[in-house]
Backbone as numpy.savetxt, mean C-alpha at the origin, in Angstrom:
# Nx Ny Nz CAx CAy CAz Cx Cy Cz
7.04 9.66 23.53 7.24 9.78 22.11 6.13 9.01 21.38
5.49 9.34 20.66 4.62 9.11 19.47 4.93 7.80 18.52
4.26 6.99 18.42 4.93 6.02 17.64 3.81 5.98 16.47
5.07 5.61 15.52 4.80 5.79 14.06 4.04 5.27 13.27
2.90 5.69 12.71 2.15 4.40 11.83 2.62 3.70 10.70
2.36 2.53 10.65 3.00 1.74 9.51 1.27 1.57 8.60
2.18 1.52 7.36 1.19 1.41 5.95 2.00 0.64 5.65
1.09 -0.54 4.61 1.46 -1.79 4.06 1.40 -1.37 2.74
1.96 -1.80 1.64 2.33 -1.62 0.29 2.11 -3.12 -0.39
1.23 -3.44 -1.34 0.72 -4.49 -1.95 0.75 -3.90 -3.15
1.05 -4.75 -4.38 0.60 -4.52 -5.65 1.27 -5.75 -6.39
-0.33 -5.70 -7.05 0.07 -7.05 -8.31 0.70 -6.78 -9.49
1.11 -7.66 -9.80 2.22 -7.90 -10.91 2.29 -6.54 -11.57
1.45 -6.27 -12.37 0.81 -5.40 -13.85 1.07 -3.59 -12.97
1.10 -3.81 -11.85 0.78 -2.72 -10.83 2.05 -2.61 -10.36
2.93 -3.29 -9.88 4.43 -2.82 -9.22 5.01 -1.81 -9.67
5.03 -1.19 -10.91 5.99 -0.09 -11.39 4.94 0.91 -11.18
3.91 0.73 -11.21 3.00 2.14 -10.93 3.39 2.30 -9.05
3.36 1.21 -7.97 3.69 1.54 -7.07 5.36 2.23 -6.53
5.83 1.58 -7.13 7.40 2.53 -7.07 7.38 3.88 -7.24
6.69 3.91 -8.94 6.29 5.39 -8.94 5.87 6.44 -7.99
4.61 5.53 -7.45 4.15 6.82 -6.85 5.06 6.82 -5.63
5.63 5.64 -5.07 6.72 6.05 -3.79 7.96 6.98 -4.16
8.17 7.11 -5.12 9.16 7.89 -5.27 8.40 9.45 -5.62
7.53 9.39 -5.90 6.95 10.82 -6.41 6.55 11.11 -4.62
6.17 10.58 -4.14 5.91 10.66 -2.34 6.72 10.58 -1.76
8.01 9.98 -1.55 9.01 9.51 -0.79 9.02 10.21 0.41
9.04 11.69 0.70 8.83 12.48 1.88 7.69 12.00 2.75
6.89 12.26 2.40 5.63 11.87 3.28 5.38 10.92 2.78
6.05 9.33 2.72 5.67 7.73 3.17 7.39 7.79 4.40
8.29 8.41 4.02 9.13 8.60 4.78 8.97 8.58 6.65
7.84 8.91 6.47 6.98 9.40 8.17 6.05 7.87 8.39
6.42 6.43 8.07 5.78 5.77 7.82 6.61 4.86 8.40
6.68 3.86 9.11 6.94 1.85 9.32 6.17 1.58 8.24
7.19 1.52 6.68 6.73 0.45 6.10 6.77 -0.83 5.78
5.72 -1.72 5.18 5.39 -2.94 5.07 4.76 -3.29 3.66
5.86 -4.43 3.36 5.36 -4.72 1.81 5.42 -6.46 1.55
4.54 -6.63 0.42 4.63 -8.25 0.26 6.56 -8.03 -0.46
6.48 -9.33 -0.72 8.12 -9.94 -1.24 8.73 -8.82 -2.29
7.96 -9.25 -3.04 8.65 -8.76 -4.53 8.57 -7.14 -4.70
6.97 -6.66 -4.44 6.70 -5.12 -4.25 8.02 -4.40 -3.38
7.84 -4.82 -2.48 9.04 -4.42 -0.96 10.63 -4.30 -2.17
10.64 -5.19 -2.42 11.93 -5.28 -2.57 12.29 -4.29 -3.77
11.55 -4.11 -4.91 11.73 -2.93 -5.85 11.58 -2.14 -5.31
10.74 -1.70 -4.66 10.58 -0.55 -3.70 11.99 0.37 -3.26
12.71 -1.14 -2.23 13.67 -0.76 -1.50 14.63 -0.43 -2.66
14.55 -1.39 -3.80 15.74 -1.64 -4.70 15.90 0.02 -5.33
14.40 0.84 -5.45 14.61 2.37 -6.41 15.16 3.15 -4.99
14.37 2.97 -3.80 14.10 4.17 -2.85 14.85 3.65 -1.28
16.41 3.39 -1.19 16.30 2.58 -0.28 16.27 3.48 1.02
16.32 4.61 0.55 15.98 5.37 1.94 14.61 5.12 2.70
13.87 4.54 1.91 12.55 4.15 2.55 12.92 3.26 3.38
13.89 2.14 3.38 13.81 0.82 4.10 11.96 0.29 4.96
11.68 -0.59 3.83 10.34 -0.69 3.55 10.98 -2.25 4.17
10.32 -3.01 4.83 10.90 -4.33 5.46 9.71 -5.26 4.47
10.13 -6.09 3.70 9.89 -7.02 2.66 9.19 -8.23 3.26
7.63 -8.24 3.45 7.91 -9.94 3.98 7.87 -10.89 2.99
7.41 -12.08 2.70 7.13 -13.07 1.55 6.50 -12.64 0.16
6.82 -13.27 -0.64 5.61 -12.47 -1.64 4.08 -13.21 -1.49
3.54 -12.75 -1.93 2.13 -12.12 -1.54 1.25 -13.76 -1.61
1.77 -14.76 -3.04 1.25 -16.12 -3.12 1.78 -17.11 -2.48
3.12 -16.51 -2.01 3.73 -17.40 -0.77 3.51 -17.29 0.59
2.79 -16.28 1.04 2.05 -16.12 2.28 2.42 -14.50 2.92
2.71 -13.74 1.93 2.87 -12.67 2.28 1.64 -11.74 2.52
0.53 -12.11 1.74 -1.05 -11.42 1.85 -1.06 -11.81 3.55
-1.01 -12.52 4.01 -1.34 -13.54 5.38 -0.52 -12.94 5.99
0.56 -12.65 6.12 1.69 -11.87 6.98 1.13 -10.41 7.29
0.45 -9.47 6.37 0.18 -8.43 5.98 -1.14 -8.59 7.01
-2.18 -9.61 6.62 -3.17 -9.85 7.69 -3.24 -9.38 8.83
-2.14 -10.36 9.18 -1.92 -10.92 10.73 -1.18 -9.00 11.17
-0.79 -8.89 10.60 -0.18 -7.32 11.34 -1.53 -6.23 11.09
-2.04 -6.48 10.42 -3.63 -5.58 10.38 -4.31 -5.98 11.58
-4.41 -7.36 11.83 -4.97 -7.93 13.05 -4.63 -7.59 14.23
-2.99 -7.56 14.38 -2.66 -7.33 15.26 -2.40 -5.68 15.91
-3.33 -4.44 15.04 -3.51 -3.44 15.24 -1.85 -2.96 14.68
-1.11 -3.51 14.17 0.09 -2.28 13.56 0.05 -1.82 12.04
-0.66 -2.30 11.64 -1.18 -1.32 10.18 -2.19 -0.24 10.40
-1.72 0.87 10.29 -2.56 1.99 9.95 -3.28 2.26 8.71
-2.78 1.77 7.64 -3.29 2.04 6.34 -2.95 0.75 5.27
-3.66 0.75 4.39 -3.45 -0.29 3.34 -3.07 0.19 2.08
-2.09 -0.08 1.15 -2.02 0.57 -0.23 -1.67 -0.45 -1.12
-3.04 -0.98 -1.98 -2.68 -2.05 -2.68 -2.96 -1.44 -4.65
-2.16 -1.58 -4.95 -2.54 -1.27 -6.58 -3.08 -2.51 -6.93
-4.15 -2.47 -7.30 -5.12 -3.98 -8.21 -4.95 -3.84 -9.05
-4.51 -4.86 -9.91 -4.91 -5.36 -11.23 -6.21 -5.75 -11.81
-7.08 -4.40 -11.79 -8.58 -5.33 -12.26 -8.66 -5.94 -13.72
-7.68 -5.92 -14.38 -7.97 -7.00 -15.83 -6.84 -8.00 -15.97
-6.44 -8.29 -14.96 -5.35 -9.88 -15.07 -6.11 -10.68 -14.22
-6.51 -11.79 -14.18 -6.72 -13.51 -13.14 -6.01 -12.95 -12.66
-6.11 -13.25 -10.92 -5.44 -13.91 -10.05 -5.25 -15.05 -9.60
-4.23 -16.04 -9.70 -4.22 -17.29 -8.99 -4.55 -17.47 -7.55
-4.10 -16.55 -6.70 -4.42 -16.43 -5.55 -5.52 -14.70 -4.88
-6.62 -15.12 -6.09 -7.76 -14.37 -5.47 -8.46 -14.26 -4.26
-8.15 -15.67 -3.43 -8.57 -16.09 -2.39 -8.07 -15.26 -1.18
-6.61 -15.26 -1.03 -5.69 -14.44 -0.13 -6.16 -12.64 -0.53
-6.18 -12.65 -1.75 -6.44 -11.00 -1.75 -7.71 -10.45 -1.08
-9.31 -11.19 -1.24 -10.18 -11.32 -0.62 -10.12 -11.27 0.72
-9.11 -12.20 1.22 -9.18 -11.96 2.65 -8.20 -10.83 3.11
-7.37 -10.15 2.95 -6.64 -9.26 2.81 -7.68 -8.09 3.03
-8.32 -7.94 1.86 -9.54 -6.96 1.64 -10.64 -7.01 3.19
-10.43 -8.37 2.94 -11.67 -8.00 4.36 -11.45 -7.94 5.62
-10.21 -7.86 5.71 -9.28 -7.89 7.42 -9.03 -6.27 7.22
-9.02 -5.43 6.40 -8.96 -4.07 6.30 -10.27 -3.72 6.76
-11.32 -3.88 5.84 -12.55 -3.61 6.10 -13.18 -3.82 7.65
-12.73 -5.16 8.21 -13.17 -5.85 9.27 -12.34 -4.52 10.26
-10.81 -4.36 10.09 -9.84 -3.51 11.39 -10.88 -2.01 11.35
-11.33 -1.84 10.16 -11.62 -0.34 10.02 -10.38 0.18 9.47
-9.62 0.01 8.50 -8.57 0.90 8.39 -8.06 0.99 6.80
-8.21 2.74 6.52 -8.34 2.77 5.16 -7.58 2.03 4.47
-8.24 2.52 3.19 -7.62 1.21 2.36 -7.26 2.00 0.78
-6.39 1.99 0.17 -6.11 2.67 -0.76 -6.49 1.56 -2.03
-6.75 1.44 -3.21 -6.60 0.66 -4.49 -5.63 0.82 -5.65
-5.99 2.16 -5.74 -5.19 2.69 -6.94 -4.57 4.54 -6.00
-4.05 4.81 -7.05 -2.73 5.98 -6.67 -4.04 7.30 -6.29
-4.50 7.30 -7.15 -5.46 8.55 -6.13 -6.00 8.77 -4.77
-6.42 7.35 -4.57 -7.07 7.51 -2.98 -5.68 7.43 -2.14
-4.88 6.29 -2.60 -3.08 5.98 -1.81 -2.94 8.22 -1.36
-3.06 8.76 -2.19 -2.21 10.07 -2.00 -3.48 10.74 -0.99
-4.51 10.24 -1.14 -5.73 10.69 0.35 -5.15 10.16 1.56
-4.75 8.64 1.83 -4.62 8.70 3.05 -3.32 8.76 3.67
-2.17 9.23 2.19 -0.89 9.95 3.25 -0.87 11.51 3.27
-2.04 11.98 2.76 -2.71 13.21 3.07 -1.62 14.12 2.22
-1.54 13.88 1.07 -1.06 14.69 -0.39 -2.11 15.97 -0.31
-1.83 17.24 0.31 -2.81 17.95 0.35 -3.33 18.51 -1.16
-2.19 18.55 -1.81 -3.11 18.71 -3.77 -3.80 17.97 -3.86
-3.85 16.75 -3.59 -4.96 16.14 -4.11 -6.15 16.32 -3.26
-6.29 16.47 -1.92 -7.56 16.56 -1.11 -8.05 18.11 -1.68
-7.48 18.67 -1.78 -7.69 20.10 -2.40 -8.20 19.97 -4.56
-8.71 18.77 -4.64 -8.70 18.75 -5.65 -8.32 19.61 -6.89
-6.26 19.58 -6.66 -5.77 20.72 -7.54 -4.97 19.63 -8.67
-4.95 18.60 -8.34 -4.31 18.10 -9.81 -5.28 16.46 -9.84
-4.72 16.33 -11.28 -5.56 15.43 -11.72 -7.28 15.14 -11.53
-8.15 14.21 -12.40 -9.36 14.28 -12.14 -10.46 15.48 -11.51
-11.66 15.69 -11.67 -11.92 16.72 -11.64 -12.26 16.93 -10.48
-12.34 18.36 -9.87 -12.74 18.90 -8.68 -14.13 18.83 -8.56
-14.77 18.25 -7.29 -15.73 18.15 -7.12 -16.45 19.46 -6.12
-17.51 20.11 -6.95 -17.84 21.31 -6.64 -19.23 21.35 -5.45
């Protein structure tokens, strides 16, 4: 039997309700997923969609970026899906940085925002550039 890839679910503050969103507009295909989320993300998550049962670790300034790491490291993340906040400070910019570069370092995509997220659970409208932003000819 085939075992399942897990994608991690990150998003900062300003970004959590855009990530629910799109899990619920996806729910089928993240459904096919071991997911993994920092504290607080995870837990709205679970709280709209609990059919996902998305397993919650710490939140993200309490050592949940680092939890998320260490399972990238340890080869059970297949994918990354973090919504950034590019116009809020982060207090803990430091952890997100390294987060970022333990993806980069595993080789293993990495989503930012909801368009690329729906590339690598392979939303075929969107690779087919049929909705949103323009089709590249």
């Amino acid at each position: 039997m085939a075992k399942r890839q897990a994608l991690a679910l990150v998003a900062h503050d300003e970004k959590k309700d855009d990530l629910v969103r799109f899990a619920r507009r996806h729910r089928k295909r993240l459904a096919g997923y071991d997911l993994y989320a920092t504290g607080t993300t995870g837990s709205r998550i679970n709280a709209a969609l609990p059919e996902l049962a998305v397993t919650a670790l710490k939140s993200g300034p309490l050592g949940g970026d680092q939890q998320i790491g260490a399972l990238i490291a340890e080869g059970r993340i297949s994918g990354l899906i973090f919504f950034i906040d590019p116009l809020t400070p982060m207090p803990h910019d430091v952890d997100v940085k390294a987060l970022t570069r333990l993806a980069v370092l595993y080789d293993i995509p990495m989503a930012l925002n909801a368009r690329t997220a729906e590339l690598i659970i392979g939303d075929p409208a969107r690779r087919d550039g049929k909705r949103g932003g323009k089709a590249k000819t």
